[in-house]
N, C-alpha and C positions, 0 to 999 in steps of 0.2 A: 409512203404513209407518214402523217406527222407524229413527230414523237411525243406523246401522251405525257400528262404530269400523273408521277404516280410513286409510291414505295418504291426500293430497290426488289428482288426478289430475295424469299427467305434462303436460307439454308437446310438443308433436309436432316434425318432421323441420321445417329450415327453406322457406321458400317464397317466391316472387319477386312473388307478385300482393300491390299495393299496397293492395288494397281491405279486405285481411285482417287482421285486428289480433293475431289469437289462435289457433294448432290445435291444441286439446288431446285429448288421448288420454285418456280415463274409467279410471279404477280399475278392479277388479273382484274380485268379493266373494263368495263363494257363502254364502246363507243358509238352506241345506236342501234340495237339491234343484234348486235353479235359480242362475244366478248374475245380479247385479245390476251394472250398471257408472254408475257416477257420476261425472258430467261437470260437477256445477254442487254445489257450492264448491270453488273449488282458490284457490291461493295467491295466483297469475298473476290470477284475474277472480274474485270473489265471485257479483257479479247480471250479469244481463243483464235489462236494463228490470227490471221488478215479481221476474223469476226467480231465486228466491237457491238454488234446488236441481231436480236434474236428473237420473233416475232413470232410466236402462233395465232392464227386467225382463225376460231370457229373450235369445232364446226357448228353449225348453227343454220337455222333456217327464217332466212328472210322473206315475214311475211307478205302478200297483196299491199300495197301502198310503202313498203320499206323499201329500201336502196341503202346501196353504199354510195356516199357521197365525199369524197376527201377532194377540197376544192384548192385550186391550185395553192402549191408552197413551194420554197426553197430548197435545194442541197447542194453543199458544196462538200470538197475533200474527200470521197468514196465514192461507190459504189453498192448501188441498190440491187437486191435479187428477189424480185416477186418467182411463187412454185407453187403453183396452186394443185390439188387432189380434187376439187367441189367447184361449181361457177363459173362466172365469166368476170372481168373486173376490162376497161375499157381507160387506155393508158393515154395520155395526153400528155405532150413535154413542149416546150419555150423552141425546141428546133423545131416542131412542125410534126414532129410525129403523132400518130394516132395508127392505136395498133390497141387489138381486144385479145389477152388474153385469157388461154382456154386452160383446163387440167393437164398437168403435164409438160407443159410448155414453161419456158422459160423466157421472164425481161430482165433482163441485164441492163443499170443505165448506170453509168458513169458520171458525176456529177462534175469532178475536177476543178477548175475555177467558179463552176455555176450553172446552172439547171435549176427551170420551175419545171411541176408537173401535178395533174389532179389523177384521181382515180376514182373512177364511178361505174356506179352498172351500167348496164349499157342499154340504150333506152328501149331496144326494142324487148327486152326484158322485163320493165317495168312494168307493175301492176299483178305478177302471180308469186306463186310461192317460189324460192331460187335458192339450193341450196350453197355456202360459202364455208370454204376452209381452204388454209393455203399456210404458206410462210412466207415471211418477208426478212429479208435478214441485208445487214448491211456488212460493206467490208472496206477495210482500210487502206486506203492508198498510201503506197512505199512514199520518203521524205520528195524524190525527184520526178511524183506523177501526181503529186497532189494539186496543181495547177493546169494540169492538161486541157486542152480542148475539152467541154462535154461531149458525149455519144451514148446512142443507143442503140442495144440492139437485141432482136428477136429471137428465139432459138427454140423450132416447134419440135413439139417432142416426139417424132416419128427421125430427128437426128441424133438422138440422146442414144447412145450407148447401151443395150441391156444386157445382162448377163441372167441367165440362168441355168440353176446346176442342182440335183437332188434336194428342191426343196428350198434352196435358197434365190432371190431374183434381187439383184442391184440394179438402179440405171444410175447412172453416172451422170448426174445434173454438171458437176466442177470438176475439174483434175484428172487424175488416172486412178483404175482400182479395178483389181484384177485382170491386168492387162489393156485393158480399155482405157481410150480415152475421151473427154468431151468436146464438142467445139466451142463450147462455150470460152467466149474469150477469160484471159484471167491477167493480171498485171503484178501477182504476185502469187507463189507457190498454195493454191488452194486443192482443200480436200472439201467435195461434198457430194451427198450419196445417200440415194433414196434407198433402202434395205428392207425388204422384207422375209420372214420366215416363216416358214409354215412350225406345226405342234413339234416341241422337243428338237426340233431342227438345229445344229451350232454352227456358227460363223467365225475364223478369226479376225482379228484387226490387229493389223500391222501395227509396230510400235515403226515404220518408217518415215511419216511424218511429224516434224518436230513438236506441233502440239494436238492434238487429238479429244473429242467430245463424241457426246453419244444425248441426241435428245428424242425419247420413246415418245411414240405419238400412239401407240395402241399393244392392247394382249400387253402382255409381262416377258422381262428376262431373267435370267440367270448370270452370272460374275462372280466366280471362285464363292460360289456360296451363300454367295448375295443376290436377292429378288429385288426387283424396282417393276414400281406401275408407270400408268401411261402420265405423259405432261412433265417427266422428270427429268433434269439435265445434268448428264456425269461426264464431268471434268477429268481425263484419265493420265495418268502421270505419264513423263515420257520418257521414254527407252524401253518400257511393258507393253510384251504382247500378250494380250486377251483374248479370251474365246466368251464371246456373245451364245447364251442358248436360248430359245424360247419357250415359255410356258405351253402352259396343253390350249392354248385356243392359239397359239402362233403370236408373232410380230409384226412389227414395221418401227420405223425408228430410220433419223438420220444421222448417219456420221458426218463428221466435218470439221475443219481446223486446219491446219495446215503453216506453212512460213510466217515466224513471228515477227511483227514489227517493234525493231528495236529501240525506238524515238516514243515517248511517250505522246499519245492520242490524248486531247482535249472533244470533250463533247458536250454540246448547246442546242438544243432544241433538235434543229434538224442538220447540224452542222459540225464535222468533224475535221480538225485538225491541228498540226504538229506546236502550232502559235496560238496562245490566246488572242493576241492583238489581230490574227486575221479573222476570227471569229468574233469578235468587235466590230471589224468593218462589215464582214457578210450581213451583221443583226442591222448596222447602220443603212446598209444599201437596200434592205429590204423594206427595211421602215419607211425609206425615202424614193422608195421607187425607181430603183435602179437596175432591179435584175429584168429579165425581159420577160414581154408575159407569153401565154398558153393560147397560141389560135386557136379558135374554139373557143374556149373556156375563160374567156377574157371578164366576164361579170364579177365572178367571185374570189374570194381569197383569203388563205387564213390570215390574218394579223399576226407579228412578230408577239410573244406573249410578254406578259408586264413583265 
């Protein structure tokens, strides 16, 4: 998805639990139909572990004649992870892929030197009501992968890891947690994790990865005494383990974070990486038409923005 021009996100109400470094409150942006809220770049915390961008989509219901339309663009230096809970979303990339996904499934696409790709509904769709919500988050390629080959790849969520235990159910979208692991590929130590709890239910979270987030998508929790509602992103200090509890109508919320990148991250539009000056060329080649396009989807294209 292209990245939107918009405020950073704010900073949230203060709060007494020590564990806490950060509660930011997400921007939000409506891009056609649905609106978007971005919780990962703001001023206050760039990354969290490998994550330099952080997207909620929806939820929201697209009506008879709307579509998601994101027409072909760039990425270079990361790694995109579309996780959808709502809809279908119909993936198109510069290697040839075309692949739809579903709830619960996972696309992983690695941009490394370069990747275009659109994302649209998928046409046999078009024309009734379609409900959409998902996440989009980007991640950072270590200093000696940020030029790799690009690749893509699928991961349906009947491979996804799930745990469930009195009340609590994880699936394991990235990484390891609670003994499970994902297959989802990863190129750097990532944590990510779809959590749900039912009423009063606690969970803890390991202080064992080095940096650690918590962004509630529904129901309220609890945190040494502290309550937070849904849409809100908490920054958790590291080397503190927490016990997550839910309010009386229950949770869900993703954890995530994990191995930090020690080289400071430059970010441009839809383009991340360690050099300004190669982020210069990426904006140059695209202007000039250099990256390769999207079979398929060869008509349209966003413009490099002024």
């Amino acid at each position: 998805m292209s990245f939107f021009p918009g405020g950073d996100p704010e900073p949230g109400d203060a709060f007494s639990c020590d564990a806490i470094e950060h509660l930011i409150i997400p921007s939000s942006r409506d891009i056609g139909g649905f609106s978007v809220r971005r919780a990962l770049p703001t001023a206050r915390r760039r990354m969290v572990g490998p994550f330099i961008f952080f997207d909620r989509m929806g939820p929201a219901i697209l009506k008879g004649g709307d579509a998601m339309d994101v027409r072909p663009h760039p990425h270079i230096g990361l790694s995109t992870v579309t996780y959808l809970f709502d809809g279908a979303i119909r993936h198109r990339d510069s290697l040839g892929t075309e692949m739809v996904i579903r709830p619960g499934d996972v696309n992983l696409m690695t941009a490394g030197r370069g990747i275009v790709h659109s994302e649209r509904t998928p046409d046999e769709m078009r024309g009734g009501e379609m409900a959409i919500s998902g996440l989009q988050t980007w991640l950072a390629l270590p200093d000696h992968l940020e030029e790799i080959d690009p690749v893509f790849s699928h991961i349906a969520t009947t491979a996804l890891p799930e745990i469930t235990d009195h009340g609590t159910r994880a699936r394991v979208v990235m990484g390891s947690f609670g003994g499970s692991v994902s297959p989802v590929p990863q190129h750097v130590g990532t944590l990510y994790v779809d959590l749900a709890l039912e009423p009063s239910v606690s969970a803890p979270f390991d202080a064992q990865w080095e940096e650690r987030a918590i962004y509630l998508l529904e129901g309220e929790i609890e945190i040494a005494g502290d309550r937070f509602g849904p849409d809100q992103l908490l920054v958790l200090r590291p080397g503190d383990a927490i016990t997550i509890t839910a309010g009386p109508i229950g949770a869900r919320m993703m954890l995530f974070g994990g191995e930090s990148i020690p080289t400071k991250r430059h970010i441009w539009w839809n383009f991340v990486s360690s050099s300004k000056e190669r982020i210069e060329q990426a904006k140059a080649e695209w202007r000039t038409g250099r990256f390769d396009i999207v079979p398929g989807d060869e008509e349209e294209f966003i413009p490099l923005p002024a």
